[in-house]
N, C-alpha and C positions, 0 to 999 in steps of 0.2 A: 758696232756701228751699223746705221741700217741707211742703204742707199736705196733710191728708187728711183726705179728707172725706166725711162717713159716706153709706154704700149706700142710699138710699132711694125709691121709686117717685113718693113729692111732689117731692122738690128734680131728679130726671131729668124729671120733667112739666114744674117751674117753669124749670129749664133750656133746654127745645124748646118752650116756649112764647116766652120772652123773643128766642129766634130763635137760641139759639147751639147749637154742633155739641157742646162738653163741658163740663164741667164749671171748667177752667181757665179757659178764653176768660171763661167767665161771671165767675168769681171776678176775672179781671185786670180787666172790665168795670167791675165792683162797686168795683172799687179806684179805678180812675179817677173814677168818678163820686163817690167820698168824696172825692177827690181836689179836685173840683172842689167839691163845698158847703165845704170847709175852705177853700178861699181864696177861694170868695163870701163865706163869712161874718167873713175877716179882712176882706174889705172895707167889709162892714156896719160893724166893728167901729173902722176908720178914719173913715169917714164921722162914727159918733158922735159919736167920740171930737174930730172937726175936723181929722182929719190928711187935707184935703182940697188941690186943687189948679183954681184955675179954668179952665174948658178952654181959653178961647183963649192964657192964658197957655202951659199945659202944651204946646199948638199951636205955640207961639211959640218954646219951648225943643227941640221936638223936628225943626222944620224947622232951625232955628241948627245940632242936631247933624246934620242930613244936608249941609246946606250944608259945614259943616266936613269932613266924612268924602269926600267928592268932591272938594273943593279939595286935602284929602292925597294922595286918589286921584290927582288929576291930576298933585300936584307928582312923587310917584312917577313916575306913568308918563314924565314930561317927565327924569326923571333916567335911566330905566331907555333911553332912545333914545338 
């Protein structure tokens, strides 16, 4: 994708100020960081909503899948000898 983006002595000031070398670094920055308030704010939007998960539970489900994912691991390895 090629954006362009107009010549001006504000946005190369706000550029070297914010700490980056050009103007793309900046804009990929910028992306990201939308990036990021868009699925903070699905999160907010879950939470409202009740599409929530208690943590010791969600704790509960996420060791089960590591437990499982190692016991695969090892049966592989045990097959692969």
């Amino acid at each position: 994708m090629k954006i362009t983006i107009p010549d001006s002595p504000e946005l190369t000031a706000r550029i070297a100020a914010e700490g980056f070398s050009d103007a793309e670094a900046y804009v990929h920055a910028l992306v990201a960081k939308d990036l990021e308030v868009a699925a903070i704010m699905e999160g907010v939007a879950d939470v409202e909503a009740g599409r929530v998960q208690p943590a010791d539970e969600a704790f509960r489900e996420i060791r089960a899948e590591i437990a499982a994912a190692k016991e695969r691991s090892a049966a592989a390895a045990t097959r692969q000898a």
